[in-house]
C-alpha positions in Angstrom: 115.8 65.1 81.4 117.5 68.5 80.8 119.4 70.6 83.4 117.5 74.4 84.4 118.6 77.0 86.1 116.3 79.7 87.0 116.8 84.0 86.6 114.6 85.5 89.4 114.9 89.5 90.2 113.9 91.6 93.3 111.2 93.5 91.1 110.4 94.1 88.0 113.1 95.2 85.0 115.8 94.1 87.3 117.2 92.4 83.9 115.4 88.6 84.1 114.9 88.5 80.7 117.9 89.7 79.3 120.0 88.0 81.5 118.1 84.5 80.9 118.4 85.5 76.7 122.3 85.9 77.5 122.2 82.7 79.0 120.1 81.0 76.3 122.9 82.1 73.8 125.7 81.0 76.0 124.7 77.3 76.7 124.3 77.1 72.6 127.5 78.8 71.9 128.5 75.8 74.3 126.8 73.2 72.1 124.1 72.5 74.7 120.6 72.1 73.3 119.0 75.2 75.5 115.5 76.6 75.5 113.9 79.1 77.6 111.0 78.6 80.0 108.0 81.2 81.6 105.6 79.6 83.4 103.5 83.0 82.8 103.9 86.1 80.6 101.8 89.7 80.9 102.7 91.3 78.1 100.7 92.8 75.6 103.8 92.2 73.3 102.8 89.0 71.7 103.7 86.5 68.9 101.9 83.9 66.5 104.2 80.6 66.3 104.0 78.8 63.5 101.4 76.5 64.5 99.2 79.5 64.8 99.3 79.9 68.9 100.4 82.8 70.4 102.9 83.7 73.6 104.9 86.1 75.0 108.2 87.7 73.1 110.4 88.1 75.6 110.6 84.3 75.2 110.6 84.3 71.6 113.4 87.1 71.8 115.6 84.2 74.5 114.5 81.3 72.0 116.3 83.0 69.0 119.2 83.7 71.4 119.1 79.9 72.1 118.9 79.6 68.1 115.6 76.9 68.4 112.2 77.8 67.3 109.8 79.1 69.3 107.3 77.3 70.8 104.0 77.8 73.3 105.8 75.1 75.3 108.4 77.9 76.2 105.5 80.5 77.8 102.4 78.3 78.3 100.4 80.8 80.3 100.1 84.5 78.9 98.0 87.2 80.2 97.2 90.2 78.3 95.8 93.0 80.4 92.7 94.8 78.9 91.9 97.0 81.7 93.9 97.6 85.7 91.8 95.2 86.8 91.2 92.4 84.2 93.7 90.2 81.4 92.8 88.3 78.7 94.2 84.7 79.8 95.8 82.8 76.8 96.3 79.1 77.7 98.5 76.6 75.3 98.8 80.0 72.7 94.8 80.1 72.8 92.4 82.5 74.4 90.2 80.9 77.1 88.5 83.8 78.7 88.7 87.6 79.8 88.8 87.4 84.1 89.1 90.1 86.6 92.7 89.8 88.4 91.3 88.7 91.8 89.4 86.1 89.8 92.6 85.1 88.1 94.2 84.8 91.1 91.9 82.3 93.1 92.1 80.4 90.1 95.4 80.2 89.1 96.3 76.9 90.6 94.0 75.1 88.2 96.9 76.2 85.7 99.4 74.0 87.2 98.7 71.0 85.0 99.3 73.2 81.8 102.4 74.6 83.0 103.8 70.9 84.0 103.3 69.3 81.1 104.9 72.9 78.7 107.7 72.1 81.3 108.3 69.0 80.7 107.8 68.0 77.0 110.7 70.6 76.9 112.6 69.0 79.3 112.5 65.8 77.4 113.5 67.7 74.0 116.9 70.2 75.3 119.7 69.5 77.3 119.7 73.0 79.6 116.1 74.9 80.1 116.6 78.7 81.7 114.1 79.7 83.2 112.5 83.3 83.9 110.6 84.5 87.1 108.3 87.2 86.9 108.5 90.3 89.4 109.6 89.3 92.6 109.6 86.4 94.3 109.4 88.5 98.1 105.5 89.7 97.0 103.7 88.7 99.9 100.6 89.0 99.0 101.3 86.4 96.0 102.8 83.9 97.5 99.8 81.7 97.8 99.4 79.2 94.7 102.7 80.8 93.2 103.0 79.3 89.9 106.1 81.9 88.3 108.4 82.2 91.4 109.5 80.1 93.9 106.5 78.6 93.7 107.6 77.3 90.2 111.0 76.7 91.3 109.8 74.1 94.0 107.8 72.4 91.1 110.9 71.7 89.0 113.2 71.5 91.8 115.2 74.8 90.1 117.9 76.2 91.6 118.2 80.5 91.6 120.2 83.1 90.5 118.7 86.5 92.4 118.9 89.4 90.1 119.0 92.9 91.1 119.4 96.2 89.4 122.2 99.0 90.8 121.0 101.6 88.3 117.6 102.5 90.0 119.3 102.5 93.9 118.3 100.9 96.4 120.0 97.0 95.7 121.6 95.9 98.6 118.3 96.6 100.7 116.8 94.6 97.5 118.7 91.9 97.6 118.8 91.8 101.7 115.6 92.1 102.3 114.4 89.6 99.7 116.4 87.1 100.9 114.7 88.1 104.4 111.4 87.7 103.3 112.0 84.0 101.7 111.3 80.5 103.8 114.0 78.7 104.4 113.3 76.1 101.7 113.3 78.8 98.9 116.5 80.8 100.9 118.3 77.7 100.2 117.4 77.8 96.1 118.9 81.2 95.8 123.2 80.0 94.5 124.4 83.0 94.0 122.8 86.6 93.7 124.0 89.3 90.1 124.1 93.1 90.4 123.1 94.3 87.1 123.3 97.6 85.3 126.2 98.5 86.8 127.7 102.0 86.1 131.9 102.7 86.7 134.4 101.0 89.1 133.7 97.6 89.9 136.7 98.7 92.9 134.2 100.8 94.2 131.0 97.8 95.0 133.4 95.9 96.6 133.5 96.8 100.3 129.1 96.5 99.5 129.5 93.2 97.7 131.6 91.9 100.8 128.6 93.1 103.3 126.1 91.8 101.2 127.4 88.1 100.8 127.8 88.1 104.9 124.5 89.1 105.5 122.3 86.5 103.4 125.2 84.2 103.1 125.0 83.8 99.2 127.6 84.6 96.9 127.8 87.5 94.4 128.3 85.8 91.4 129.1 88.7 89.2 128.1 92.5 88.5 126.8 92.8 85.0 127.7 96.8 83.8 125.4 98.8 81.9 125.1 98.3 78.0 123.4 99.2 75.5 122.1 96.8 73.0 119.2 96.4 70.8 117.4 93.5 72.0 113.5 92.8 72.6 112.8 93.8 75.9 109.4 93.4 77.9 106.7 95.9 77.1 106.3 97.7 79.9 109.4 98.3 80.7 111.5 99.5 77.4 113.3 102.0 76.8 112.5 102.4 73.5 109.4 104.8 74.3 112.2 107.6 75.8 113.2 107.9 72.0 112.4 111.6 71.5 115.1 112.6 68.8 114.4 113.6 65.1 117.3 113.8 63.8 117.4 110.9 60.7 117.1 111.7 57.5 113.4 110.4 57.7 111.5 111.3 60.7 108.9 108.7 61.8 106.6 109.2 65.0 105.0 106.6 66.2 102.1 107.5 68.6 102.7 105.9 72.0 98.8 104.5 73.3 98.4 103.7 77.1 97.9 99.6 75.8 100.4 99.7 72.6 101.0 95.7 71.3 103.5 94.8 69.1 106.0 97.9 68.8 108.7 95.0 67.9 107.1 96.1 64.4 109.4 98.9 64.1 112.3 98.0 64.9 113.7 96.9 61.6 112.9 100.9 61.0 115.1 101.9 64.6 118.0 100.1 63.5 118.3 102.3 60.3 120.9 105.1 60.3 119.0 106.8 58.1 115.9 107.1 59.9 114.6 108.8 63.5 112.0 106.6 65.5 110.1 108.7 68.0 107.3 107.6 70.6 105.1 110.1 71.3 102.3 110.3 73.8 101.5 113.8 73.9 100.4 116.8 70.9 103.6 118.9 72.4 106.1 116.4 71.1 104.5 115.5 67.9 106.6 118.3 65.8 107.0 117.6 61.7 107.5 113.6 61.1 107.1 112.4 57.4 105.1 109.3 58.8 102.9 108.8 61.5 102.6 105.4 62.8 100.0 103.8 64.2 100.9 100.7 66.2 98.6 97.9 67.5 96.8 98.4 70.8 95.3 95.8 73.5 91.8 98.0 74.0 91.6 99.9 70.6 88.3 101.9 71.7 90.1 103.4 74.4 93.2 104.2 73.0 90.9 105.9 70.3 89.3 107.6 72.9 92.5 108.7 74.9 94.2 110.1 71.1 90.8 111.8 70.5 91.0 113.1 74.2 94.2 114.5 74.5 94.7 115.7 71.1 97.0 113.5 69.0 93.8 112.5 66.4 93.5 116.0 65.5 97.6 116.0 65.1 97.1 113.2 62.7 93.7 114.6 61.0 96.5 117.5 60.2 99.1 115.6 59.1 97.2 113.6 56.6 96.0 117.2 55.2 99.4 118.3 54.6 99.7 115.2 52.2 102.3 113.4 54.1 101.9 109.6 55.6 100.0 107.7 57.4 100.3 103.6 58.6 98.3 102.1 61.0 98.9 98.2 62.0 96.1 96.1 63.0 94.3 98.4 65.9 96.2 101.0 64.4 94.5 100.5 60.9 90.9 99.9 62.9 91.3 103.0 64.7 91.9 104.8 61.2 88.9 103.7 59.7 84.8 105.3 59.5 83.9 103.4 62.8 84.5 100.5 65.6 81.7 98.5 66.1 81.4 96.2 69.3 78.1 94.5 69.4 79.3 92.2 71.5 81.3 93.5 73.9 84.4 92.0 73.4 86.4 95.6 74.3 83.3 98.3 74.9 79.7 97.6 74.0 78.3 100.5 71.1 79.9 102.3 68.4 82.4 104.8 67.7 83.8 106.8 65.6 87.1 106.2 63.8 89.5 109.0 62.9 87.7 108.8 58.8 90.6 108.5 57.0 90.5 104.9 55.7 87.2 104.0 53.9 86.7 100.9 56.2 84.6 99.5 59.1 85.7 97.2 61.4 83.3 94.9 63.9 84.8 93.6 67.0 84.0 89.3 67.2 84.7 87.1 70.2 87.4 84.9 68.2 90.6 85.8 67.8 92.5 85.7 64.2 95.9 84.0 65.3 97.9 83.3 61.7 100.9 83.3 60.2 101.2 85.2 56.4 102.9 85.6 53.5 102.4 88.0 50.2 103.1 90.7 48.9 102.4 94.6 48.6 99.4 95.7 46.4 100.3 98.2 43.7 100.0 101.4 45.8 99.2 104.9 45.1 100.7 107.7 46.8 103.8 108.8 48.5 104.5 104.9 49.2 104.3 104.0 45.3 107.4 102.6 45.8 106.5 100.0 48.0 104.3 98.3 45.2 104.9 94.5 44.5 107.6 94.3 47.5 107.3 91.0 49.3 105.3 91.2 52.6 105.4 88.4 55.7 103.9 88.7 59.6 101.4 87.7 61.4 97.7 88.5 62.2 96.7 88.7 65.6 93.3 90.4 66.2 89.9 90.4 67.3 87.9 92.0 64.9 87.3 92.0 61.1 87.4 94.9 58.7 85.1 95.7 55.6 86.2 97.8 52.9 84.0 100.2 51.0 83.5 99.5 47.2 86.0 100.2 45.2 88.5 100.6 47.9 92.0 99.9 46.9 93.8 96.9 49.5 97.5 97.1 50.7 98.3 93.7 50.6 97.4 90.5 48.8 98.2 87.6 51.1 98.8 83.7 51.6 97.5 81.8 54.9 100.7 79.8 55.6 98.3 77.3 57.2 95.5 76.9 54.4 97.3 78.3 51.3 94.3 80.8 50.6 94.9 84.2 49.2 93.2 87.1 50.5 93.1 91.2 50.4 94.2 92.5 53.2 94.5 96.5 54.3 93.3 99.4 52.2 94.9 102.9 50.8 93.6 106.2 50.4 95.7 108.6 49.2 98.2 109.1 51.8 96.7 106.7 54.3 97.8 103.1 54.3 96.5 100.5 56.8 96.9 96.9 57.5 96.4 93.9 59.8 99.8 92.3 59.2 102.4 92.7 62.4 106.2 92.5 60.9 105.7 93.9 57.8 108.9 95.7 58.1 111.2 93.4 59.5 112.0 92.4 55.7 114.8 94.2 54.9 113.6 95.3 51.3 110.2 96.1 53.2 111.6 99.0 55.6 114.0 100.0 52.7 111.1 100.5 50.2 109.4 102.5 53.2 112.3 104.7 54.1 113.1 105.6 50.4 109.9 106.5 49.5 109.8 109.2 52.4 113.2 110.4 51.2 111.7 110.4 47.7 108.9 112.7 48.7 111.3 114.9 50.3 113.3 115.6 47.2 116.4 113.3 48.5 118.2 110.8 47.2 117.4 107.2 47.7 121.0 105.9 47.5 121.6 107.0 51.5 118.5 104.2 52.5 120.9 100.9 53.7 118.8 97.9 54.3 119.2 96.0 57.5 118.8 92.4 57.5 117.0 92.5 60.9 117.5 88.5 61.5 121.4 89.1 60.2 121.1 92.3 63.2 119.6 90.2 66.0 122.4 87.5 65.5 125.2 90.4 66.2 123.4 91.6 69.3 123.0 87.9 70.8 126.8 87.4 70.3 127.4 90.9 71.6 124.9 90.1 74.9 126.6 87.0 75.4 130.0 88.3 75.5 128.8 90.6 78.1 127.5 87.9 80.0 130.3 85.5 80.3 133.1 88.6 81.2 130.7 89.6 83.8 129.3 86.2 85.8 131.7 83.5 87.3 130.6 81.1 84.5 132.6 77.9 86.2 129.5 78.7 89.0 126.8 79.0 86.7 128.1 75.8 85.3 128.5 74.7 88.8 124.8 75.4 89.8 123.2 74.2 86.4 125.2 70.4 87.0 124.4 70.0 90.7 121.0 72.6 90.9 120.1 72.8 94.5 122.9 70.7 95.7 125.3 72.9 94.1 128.5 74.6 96.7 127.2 77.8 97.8 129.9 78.3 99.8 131.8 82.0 100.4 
């Protein structure tokens, strides 16, 4: 049976999953066989495993940190939200049903099962399991059938780090009053509490850290400073989408929708010198980008509806006049298309209009395409010529199937890793380019054959373009976030708390 330690925070983006990915690479640095744990995910930031399932990934970002494959067993419970008031519920990496959140919520319980068994198949596979919380475990009002918390914690006897972030304000009366707000039972998990994105003198917390531990009685075991490093982070929270610079040699916007999936796709592109990855949500900070990206989304009729709304279609209906690119990714590509039909209801009953610049239509079905691919890029026309015949892998993770016109030229010809079968995938039209394949870019002659046929079209040279080997990248930030990690925790305590869990010396 493997040893756990559990990350909990005082709200959300208080660090839980980077600290629990630090963690993961640590114990394998150590030569422990570690994998992460979250009993359930929202995110609309998804995955397809191997096996064709799909979870969340922040914990397929922690199980590359913990250099192990990911698996569904590692987030068995993953709720997508469609609306503020409903999720798609995704259990064992499949969907079972769309429910309204109070529904969810009376219901939850009946999840238990599931999350047991994830739990422990794991626990009989690694030596050390970390495992993530979700918000905060002092939400009153969800404390009844917990199942991510303390709740979670009590099921696999867990004992708890309490994370809580410096940077915003406001931590001691965090961490205080959490602790306040626990039972006894669960005050008594809680070995040792982290302040995280810590700006200056440590000299300076001092005097607060002493007050803090003879208040709730727990130690501080260490005070984690603010870095920056380029790891996956949850959806909601990044900080990628602050990204408003354009000063690369290629420009790329990427259009920011209220229910974006999937941005992971570009970040092979952010890591290139040579290029300028901007999120935009507004027609003000548009500006002059050479490519306009756009990503997948959760509810692609509405984020339609909102671009058409507030005036970013007719930015892109402009920018494909001018001759320069566009890319959409699976809603993305939908969205660019002659219309979105929904017979069924599966996002909004009807049809509507797509932007018109891809001859396609796309109908919305119940079942969800969840598979991994392999192929490579059609010969292309236009300003990404230079793209033809390079190598393509992803994965396909939709709701809805697309039907070229006649005659209509694909992007990508493409192997099911699962059956072996070959397929067309995507279409061109001039300038316009559109696909269902999330990760295209992350091969490094992918996004290099992207960035040097922008350069091209702009009259530069394409010696500049540097390929990043993205898995080669994620490897150096690991290390990097691990280093971090053990300078700033007492690691002999962490070790401490993971050997002995609850019975572990809490003493100050």
């Amino acid at each position: 049976m493997a040893k756990c330690i559990m990350i909990q925070g005082t709200m959300s983006n208080a660090g839980k999953s980077i600290l629990a990915g630090g963690l993961c690479r640590i114990f394998a640095q150590d030569g422990f066989r570690t994998a992460p744990f979250k009993s359930q995910n929202m995110a609309l930031n998804s995955f397809i495993t191997r096996e064709g399932l799909e979870m969340g990934r922040a914990q397929v970002m922690q199980a590359e940190a913990a250099g192990v494959e990911p698996s569904v067993l590692m987030n068995p419970i993953l709720l997508k939200p469609t609306s503020d008031m409903g999720s798609q519920v995704i259990v064992n990496g499949e969907v079972t049903e769309v429910m309204p959140a109070a529904e969810y919520y009376r219901r939850k319980k009946e999840l238990v099962p599931h999350i047991l068994d994830a739990y422990n198949k794991l626990s009989d596979a690694y030596d050390v399991i970390v495992i993530e919380g979700a918000g905060s475990p002092a939400e009153i009002n969800l404390k009844s059938g917990d199942i991510v918390n303390m709740g979670l914690a009590r099921l696999v006897d867990a004992p708890v780090l309490l994370v809580g972030d410096i940077d915003r304000g406001g931590v001691f009366a965090q961490l205080v009053g959490t602790m306040e707000l626990l039972e006894e039972e669960e005050r008594q998990r809680i070995k040792g509490m982290v302040i995280n994105k810590f700006r200056g003198d440590k000299n300076i917390l001092l005097p607060g850290l002493a007050m803090l531990e003879e208040r709730t009685g727990v130690p501080v075991r260490g005070v984690i400073p603010y870095f920056h490093l380029d790891i996956d982070e949850e959806d909601s929270l990044t900080e990628r989408f602050e990204k408003k610079e354009s000063g690369g040699l290629a420009d790329i916007a990427v259009l920011r929708f209220p229910r974006i999936s999937n941005f992971t796709d570009f970040m092979a592109l952010e890591c290139m010198e040579e290029v300028s990855v901007r999120y935009v949500s507004a027609p003000g900070e548009f500006g002059h980008p050479d490519a306009v990206l756009l990503p997948g989304s959760k509810n692609t009729i509405e984020d339609l509806l909102w671009m058409r709304q507030n005036g970013l279609e007719a930015k892109v209906l402009r920018h494909a006049s001018e001759g320069k690119t566009v890319f959409g990714i699976c809603g993305g590509y939908q969205m660019l298309g002659q219309e979105i039909c929904d017979p069924k209801g599966v996002e909004r009953r009807g049809t509507v209009a797509g932007i018109g610049l891809l001859p396609v239509r796309t109908v919305f079905e119940r079942e969800k395409t969840r598979t991994r691919v392999r192929g490579r890029i059609c010969s292309v026309d236009g300003i990404l010529q230079g793209m033809s015949r390079l190598p393509a892998e992803g994965y396909e993770i939709h709701m809805g199937r697309t039907v070229c016109e006649e005659g209509v030229r694909p992007f990508l010809e493409i192997e099911n890793e699962e059956n072996g079968a070959v397929i067309r995938d995507g279409a061109v039209c001039k300038n316009v380019y559109g696909c269902y394949v999330h990760g295209l870019f992350d091969l490094p002659e992918t996004s290099a054959g992207f960035v040097r046929s922008l350069l091209k079209a702009k009259g530069l040279g394409l010696s500049a373009v540097m390929p990043r080997d993205l898995a080669a990248y994620k490897e150096e930030q690991y290390d990097k976030l691990a280093a971090v990690i053990r300078e700033s925790l007492d690691m002999d305590a962490v070790y401490d708390i993971l050997e002995n869990g609850k019975e572990a010396a809490c003493s100050l």
